[in-house]
C-alpha positions in Angstrom: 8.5 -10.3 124.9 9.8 -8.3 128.2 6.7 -5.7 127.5 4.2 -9.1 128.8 5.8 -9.1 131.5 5.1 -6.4 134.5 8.2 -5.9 136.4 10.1 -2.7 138.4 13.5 -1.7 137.8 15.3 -0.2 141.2 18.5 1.8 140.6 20.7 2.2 143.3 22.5 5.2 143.3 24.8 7.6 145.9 26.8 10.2 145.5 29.8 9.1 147.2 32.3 6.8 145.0 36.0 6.0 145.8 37.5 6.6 142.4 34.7 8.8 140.6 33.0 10.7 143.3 30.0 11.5 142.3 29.4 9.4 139.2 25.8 9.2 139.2 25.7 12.9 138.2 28.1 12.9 135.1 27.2 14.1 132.4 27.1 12.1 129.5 25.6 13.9 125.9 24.3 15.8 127.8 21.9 14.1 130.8 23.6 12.4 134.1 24.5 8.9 133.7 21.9 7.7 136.3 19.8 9.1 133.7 21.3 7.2 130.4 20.9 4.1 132.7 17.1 5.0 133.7 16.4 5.1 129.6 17.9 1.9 129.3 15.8 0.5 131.7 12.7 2.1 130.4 13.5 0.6 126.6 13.7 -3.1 128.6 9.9 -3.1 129.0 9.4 -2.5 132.5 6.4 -1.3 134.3 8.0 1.2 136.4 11.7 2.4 136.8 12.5 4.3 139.8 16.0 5.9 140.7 16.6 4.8 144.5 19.1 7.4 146.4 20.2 8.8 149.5 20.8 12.2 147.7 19.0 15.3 147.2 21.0 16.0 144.2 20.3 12.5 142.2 16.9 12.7 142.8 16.5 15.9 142.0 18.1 15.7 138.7 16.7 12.0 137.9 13.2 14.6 138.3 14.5 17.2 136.4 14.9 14.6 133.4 11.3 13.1 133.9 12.9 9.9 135.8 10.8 8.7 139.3 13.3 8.9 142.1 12.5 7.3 145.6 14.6 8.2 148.6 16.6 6.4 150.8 18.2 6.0 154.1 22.3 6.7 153.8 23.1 3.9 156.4 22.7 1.1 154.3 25.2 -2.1 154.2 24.5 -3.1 150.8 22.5 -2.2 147.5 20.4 -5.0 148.0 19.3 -3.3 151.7 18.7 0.0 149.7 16.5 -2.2 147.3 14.7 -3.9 150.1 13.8 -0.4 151.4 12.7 1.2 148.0 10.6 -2.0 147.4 8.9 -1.8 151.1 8.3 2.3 150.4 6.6 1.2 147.0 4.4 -1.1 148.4 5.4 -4.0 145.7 3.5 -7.5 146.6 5.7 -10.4 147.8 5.3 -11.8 144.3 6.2 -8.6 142.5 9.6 -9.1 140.4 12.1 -6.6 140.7 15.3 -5.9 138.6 18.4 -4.5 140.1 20.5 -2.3 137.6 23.6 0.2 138.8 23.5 3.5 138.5 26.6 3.3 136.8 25.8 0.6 133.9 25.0 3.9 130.8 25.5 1.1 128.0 23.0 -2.1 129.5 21.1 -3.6 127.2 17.8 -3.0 127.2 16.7 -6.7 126.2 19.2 -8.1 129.4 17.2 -6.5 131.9 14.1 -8.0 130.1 15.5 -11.6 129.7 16.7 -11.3 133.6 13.0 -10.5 134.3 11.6 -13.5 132.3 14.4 -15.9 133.3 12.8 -15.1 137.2 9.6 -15.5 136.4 10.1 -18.9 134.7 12.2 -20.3 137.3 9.4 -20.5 140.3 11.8 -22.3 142.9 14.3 -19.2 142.9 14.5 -16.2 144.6 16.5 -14.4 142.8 17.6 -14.4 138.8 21.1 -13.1 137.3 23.7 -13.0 134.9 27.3 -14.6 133.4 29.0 -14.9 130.4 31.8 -17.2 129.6 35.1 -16.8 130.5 38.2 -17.5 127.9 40.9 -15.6 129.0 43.1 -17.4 132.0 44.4 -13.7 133.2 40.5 -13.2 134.1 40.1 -16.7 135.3 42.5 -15.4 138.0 41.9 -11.9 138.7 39.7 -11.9 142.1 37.6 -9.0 140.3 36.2 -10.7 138.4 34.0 -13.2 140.5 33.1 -16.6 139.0 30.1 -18.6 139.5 29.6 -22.3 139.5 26.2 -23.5 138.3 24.5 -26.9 138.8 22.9 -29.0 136.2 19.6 -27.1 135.9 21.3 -23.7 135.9 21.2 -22.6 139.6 24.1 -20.8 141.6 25.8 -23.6 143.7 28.4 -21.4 144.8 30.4 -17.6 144.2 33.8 -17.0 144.6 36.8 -14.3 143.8 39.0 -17.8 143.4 39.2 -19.4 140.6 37.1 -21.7 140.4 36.2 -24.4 139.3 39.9 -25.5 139.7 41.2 -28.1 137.2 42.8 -30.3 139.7 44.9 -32.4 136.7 45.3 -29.7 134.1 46.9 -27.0 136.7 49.1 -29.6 138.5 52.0 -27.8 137.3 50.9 -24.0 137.8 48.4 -22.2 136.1 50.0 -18.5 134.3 48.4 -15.9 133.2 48.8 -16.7 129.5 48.2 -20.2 129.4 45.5 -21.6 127.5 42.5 -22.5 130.2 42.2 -26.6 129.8 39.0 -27.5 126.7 35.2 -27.6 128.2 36.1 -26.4 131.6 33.0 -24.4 132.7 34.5 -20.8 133.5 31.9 -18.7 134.0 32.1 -14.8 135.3 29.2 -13.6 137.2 27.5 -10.0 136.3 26.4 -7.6 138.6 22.9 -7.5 137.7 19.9 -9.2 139.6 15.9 -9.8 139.6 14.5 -10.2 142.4 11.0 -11.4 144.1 9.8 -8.0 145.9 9.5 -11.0 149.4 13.1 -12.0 148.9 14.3 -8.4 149.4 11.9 -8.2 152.6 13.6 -11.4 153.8 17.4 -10.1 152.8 17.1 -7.3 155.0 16.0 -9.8 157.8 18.7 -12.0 157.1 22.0 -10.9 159.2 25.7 -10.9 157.1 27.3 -14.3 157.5 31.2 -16.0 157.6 30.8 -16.8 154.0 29.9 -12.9 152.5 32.0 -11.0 154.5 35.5 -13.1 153.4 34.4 -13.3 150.2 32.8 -10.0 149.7 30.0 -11.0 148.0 26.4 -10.5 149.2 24.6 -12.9 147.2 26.2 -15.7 149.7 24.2 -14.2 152.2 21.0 -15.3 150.0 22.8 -18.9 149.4 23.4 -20.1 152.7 20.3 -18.8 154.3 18.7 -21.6 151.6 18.1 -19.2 148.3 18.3 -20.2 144.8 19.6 -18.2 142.6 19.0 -19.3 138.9 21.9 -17.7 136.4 21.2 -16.6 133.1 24.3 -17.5 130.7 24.9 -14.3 127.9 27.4 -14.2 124.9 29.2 -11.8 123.9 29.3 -9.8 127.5 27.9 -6.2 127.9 29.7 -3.3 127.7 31.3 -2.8 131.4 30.4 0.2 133.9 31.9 3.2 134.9 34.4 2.8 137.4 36.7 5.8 136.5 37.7 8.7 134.8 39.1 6.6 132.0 35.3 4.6 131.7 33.7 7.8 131.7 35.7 9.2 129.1 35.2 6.1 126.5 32.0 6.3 127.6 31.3 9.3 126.6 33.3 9.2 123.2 30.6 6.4 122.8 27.8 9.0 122.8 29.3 11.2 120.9 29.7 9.2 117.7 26.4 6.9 118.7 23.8 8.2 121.3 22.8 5.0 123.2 
């Protein structure tokens, strides 16, 4: 299904990383990860896959392993503004879609990034497509990582938050712990950090100054919301397997290989 469909995946990727420093570059079976997450992307169907970095090092590697690798200023405020630039460098048309995957997801699957694709391409009013899975578990419902989203009746974002939300005014009169049971049918959602985007919206973000909302909240897809975007949300069960964010994910990650290459 995804190969009918002619899309570009963009994969942000630095060097610099809080709590892995440079990440993008481990080695996992034997390639960088930015490289395991570029063969994912290729297996989804997509037209073209290109490795967008600030670094000579990532791009040389990604080039070293036959991956396209674009470069890209270092200032940049967000992925999305690293996106924007890769997509203006490439010359994609306003209509072009575009998927967003990290440089740091080894273990996507392949038929997510395609469905993310499709789901963008169906939904003509929104700008931008992406990704949840239901949450069951009350200890995420309240851990500000992990950011919910609140859909409306037709499946588009109404709103993003780190709170949990939507709040059971009734069922959490008395508290809400971390073990207790979340109340039947309430739609918990968590959102995923993967996007699709029209190659125009990404010329438009980077218009588009940071606002009250996305700067609390740290969350840039606000910015897209309150400057009048939709944002249609794609609803996956079970969940994906999770980046790497540390040593510890890199090293399960990497057991993961060994037994199983990807």
């Amino acid at each position: 299904m995804a190969g009918l469909l002619r899309f570009t995946v963009l994969i942000p990727a630095r060097y610099a990383s809080s709590r892995l420093p440079g990440k993008a570059l481990a080695d996992i079976g034997g390639k960088p990860m930015v490289v395991r997450v570029a063969e994912r992307a290729r297996a989804s169907g997509a037209s073209a896959v290109w490795i967008a970095t600030d670094d000579d090092r990532i791009a040389a590697a990604a080039r070293t392993h036959g991956c396209d690798a674009i470069m890209t200023r270092a200032d940049h405020a967000s992925g999305t503004d690293r996106l924007a630039e890769a997509a203006e460098a490439l010359a994609l048309a306003d209509d072009e879609l575009v998927v967003n995957v990290q440089g740091d997801e080894p273990l996507i699957p392949s038929d997510l990034v395609g469905r993310l694709a499709h789901t963008l391409a169906q939904r003509t009013a929104a700008s931008i497509a992406t990704a949840c899975v239901p949450i069951h578990d009350t200890a995420e419902f309240l851990n500000p990582n992990a950011v919910k989203v609140v859909c409306d009746h037709a499946g588009y974002a109404l709103y993003f938050s780190r709170a949990p939300i939507p709040y059971a005014r009734d069922a959490f009169a008395g508290g809400l712990a971390a073990g207790a049971p979340l109340p039947p049918g309430l739609p918990v959602f968590r959102h995923l950090g993967i996007y699709a985007y029209r190659a125009g919206f990404l010329r438009a973000y980077a218009r588009h100054a940071p606002v009250t909302l996305e700067q609390f909240e740290a969350l840039e897809q606000l910015r897209a919301l309150w400057h009048g975007h939709r944002i249609a949300v794609l609803v996956v069960e079970p969940a994906p397997p999770p980046g790497v964010d540390t040593p510890e994910d890199l090293e399960h990650t990497r057991r993961l290989f060994a037994r199983q290459p990807v």
